[in-house]
C-alpha positions as CSV (number, residue, x, y, z in Angstrom):
1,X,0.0,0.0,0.0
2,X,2.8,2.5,0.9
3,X,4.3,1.4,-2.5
4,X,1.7,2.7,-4.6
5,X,1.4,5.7,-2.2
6,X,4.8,6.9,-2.4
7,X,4.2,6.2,-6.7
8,X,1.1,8.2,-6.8
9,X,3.1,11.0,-4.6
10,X,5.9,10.7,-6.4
11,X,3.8,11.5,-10.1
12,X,2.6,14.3,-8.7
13,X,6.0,15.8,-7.7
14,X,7.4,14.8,-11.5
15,X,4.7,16.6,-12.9
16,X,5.0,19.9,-10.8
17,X,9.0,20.0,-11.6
18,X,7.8,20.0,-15.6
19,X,5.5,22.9,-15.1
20,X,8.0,26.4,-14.7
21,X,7.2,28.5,-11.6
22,X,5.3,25.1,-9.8
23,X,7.8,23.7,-7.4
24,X,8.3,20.0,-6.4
25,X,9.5,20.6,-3.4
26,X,6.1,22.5,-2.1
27,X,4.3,19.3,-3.3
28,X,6.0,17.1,-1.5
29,X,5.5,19.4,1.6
30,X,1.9,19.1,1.0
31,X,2.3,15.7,1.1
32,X,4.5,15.0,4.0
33,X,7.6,13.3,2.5
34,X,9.6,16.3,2.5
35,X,11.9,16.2,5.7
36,X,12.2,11.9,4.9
37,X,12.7,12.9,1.1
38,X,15.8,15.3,2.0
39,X,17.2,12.9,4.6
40,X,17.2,9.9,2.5
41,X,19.3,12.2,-0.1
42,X,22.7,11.5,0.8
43,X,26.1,9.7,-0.9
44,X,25.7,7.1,2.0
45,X,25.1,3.7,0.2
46,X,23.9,1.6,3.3
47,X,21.4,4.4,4.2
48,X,20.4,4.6,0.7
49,X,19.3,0.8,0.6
50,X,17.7,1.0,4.0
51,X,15.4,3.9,2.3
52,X,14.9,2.0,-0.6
53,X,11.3,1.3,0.2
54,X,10.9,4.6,0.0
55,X,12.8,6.0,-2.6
56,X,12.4,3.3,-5.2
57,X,8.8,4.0,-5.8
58,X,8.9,7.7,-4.9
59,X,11.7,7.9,-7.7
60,X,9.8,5.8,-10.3
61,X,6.9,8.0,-9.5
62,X,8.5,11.2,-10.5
63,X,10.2,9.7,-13.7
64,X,6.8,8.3,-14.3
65,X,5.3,12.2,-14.2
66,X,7.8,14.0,-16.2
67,X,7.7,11.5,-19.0
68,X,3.8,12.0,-18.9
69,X,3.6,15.8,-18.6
70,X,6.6,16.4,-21.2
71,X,4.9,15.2,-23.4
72,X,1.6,17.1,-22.7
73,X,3.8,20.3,-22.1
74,X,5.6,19.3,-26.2
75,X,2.1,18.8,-27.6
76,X,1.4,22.7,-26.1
77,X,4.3,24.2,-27.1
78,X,4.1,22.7,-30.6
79,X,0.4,23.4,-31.3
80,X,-0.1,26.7,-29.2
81,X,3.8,27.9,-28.7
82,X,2.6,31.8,-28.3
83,X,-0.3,31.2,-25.6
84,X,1.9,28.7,-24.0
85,X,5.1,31.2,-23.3
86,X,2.2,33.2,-21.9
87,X,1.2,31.0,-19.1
88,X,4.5,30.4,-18.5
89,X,5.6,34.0,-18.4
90,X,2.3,34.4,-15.4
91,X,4.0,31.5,-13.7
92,X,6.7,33.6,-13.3
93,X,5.2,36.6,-12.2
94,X,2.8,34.7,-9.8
95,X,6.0,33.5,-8.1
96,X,7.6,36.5,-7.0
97,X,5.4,37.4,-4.1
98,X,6.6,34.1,-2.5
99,X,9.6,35.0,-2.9
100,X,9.0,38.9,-1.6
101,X,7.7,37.0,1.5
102,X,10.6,35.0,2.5
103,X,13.5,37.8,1.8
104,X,11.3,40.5,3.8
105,X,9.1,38.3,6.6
106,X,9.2,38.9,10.0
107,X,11.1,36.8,12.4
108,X,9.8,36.6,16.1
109,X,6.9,39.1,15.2
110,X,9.9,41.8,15.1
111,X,10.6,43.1,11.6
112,X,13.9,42.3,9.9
113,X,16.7,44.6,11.0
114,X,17.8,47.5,8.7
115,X,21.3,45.4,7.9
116,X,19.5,42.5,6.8
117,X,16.7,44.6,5.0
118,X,19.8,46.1,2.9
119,X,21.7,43.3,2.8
120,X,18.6,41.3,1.0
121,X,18.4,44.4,-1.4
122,X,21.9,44.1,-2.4
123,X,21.3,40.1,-3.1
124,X,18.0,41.0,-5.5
125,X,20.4,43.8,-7.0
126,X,22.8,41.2,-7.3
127,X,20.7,38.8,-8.8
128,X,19.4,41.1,-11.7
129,X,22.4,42.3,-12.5
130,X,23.8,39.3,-13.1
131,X,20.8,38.5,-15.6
132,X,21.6,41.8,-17.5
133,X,25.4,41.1,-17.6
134,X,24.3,37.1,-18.7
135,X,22.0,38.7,-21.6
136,X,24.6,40.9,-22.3
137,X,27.3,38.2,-22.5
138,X,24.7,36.2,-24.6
139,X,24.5,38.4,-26.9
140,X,28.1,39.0,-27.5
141,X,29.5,35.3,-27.4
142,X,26.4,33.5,-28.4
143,X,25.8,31.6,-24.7
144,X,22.9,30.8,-25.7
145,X,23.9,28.9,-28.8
146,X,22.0,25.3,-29.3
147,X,18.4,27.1,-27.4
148,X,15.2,26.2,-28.8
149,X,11.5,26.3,-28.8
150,X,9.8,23.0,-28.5
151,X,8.3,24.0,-31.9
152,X,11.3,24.0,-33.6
153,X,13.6,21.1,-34.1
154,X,16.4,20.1,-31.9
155,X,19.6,22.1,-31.6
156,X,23.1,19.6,-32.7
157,X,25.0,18.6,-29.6
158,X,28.2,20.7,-28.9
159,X,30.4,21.0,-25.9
160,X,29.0,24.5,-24.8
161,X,25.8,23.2,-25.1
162,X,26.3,20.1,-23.3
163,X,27.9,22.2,-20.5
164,X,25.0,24.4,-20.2
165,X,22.3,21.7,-20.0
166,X,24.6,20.1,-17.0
167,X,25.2,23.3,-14.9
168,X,21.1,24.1,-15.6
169,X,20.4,20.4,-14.1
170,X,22.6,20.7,-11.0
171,X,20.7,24.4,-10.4
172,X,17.5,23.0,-11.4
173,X,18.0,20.3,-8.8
174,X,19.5,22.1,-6.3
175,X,16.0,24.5,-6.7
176,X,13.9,21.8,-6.6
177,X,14.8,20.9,-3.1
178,X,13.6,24.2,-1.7
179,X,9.6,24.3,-1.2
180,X,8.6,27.4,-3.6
181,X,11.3,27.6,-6.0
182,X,10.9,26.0,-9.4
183,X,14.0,23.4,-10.9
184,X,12.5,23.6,-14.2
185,X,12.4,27.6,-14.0
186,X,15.9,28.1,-14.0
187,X,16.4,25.7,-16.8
188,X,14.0,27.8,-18.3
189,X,15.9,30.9,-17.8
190,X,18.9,29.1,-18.9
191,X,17.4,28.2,-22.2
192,X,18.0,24.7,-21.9
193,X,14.1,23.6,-20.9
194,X,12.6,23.3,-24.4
195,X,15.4,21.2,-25.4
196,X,15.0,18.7,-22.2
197,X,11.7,18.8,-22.2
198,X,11.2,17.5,-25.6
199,X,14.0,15.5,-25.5
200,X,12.3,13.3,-22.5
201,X,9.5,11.7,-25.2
202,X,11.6,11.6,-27.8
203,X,13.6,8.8,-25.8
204,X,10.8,6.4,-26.7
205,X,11.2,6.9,-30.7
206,X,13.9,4.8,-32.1
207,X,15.0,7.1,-34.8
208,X,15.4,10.2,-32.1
209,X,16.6,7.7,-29.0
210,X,20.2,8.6,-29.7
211,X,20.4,12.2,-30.2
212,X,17.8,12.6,-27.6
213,X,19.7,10.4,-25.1
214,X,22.9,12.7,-25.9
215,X,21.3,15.9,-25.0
216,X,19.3,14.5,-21.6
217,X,22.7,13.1,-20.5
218,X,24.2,16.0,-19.4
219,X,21.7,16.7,-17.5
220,X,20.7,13.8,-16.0
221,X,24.4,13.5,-14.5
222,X,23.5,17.1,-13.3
223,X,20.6,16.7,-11.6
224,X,22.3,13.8,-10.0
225,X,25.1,15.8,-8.6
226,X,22.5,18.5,-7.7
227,X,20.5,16.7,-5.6
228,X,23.1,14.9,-3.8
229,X,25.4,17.7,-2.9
230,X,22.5,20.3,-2.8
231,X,20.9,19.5,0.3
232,X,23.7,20.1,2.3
233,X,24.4,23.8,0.9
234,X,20.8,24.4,0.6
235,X,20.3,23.5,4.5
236,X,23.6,25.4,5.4
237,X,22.1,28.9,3.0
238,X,19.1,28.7,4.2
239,X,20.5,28.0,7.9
240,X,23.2,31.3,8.0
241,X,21.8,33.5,5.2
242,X,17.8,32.3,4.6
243,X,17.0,35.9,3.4
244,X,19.9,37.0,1.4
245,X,19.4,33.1,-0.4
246,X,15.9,33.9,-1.6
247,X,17.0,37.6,-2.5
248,X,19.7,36.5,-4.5
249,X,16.5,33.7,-6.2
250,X,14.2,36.7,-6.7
251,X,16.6,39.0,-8.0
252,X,16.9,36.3,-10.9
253,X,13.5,35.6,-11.2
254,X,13.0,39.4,-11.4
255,X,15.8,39.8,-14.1
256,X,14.9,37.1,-16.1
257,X,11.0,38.0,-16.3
258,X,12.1,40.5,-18.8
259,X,14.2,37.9,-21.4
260,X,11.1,35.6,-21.3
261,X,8.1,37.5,-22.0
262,X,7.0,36.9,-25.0
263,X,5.6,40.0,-26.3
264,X,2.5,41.2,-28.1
265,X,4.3,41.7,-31.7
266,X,3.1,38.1,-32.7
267,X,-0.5,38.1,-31.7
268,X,-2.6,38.7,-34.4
269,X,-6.4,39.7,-33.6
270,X,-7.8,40.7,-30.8
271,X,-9.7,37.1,-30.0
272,X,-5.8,35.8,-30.0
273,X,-4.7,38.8,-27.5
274,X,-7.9,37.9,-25.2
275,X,-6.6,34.2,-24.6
276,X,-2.7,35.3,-24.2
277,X,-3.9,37.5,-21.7
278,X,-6.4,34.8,-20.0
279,X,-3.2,32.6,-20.1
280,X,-1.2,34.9,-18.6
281,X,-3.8,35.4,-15.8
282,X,-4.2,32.0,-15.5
283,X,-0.7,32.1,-15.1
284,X,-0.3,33.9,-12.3
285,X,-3.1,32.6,-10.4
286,X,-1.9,28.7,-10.5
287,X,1.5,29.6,-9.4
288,X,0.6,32.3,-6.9
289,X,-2.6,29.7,-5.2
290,X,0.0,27.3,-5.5
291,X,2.9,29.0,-3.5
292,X,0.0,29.3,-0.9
293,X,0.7,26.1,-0.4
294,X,4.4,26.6,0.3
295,X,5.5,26.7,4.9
296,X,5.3,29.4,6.0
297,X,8.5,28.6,8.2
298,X,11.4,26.1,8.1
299,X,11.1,26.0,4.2
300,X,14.0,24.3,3.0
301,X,15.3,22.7,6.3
């Protein structure tokens, strides 16, 4: 019984790491397994078998929901691309006042001293500076060579673009682990989640298996190394800096909204600008109802 528990659980968690701006790591909060889920993470081989009755069917689960939900999320983005970079753009937006909430909450019903009110500014500064100098680096040395929509076809494997789908999975993995922050949202900043996304279904067509399997490596081994060695420095940030860790998250989030807004240049008509703005609404309202969901306190630890 706890088997198929722990699969149903872990479907829903695969599912919400497809989806950028919905975070794993809030559902499995929801549903109780996140404290066990983090523990049982760990480079420790005996305690890894004695969790196995855990993890083996939580894991399955959540390969189980990302295969299913890529492929929903590919048959979107190739049928509806525009209203689809929409939602995902109110994802976004309906993220950030999670994120205002943890970088300026109140601690012991005092408010947050001045230091660490300017100290969190700094961070977002930070963040969103280094958004603008990674556009502005993307535009001069082509970073962002090998990026695709999942309308398009998929970019050749290269070494720069290898490297950038494996940093993207051990930051998406490393995101997923705190309750409110989205994995797949930095990949999408990164401009690596079209390409892993459709890259996922694609594995189960013999005459894309190959390629596909060469551009989902990368960041398979990434995610790997993210979740193993990102509970640790998650549990430490979030431990000695909590604040200035989620200002330096929304900072990003803030600097990136810009790069992944779609724009109103490409709708034609104004029944098509009604539904990109419903989407967009929609948008907002699934990730902001769903943040809702997020602890209030201790997220993360």
């Amino acid at each position: 019984m706890n088997f198929l528990r722990y699969l149903l659980i872990g479907c829903a968690v695969g599912m919400a790491n497809v989806i950028p701006g919905v975070s794993g790591g809030t559902v499995a909060v929801v549903f109780n397994i996140y404290d066990k889920f983090v523990n049982a993470l760990t480079f420790n081989v005996k305690k890894l078998i004695q969790e196995r009755k855990f993890l083996i069917p939580l894991v399955s689960g959540m390969l189980l929901g990302v295969v299913l939900f890529s492929k929903l999320i590919t048959i979107l983005y190739e049928n509806f691309p525009l209203q689809t970079n929409f939602f995902f753009t109110g994802l976004i937006l309906g993220s950030i006042p999670l994120l205002v909430s943890y970088v300026f909450k109140r601690e012991n019903d005092e408010q947050l001293k001045k230091s660490t009110i300017v100290g969190s500014v700094i961070c977002i500064l930070a963040g969103i500076a280094f958004m603008i100098l990674y556009a502005f680096l993307e535009a001069k040395f082509g970073l962002n060579e090998g990026s695709s929509s999942l309308s398009e076809e998929l970019p050749p494997w290269t070494i720069k673009l290898a490297l950038r789908i494996f940093i993207a999975g051990i930051l998406g993995a490393i995101a997923m682990i705190i309750p409110g922050i989205s994995g797949s949202l930095l990949m999408l900043m990164m401009g690596v989640y079209p390409i892993v996304v459709k890259c996922i279904p694609l594995l189960f067509v013999p005459s894309e298996f190959l390629k596909a399997l060469c551009l989902l490596l990368p960041n398979g081994i990434g995610v790997l190394i993210g979740l193993a060695c990102g509970v640790a420095l998650i549990k430490f940030l979030l431990r000695k800096v909590k604040n200035q860790t989620y200002a330096v998250i929304l900072g990003l989030l803030v600097g990136s909204a810009f790069n992944l807004f779609p724009g109103f240049k490409d709708v034609n008509g104004a029944g098509n600008l009604l539904i990109c703005i419903l989407c967009l609404i929609f948008g907002v309202l699934l990730a902001y109802l769903g943040s809702r969901l997020a602890p209030e306190e201790n997220s993360g630890n």
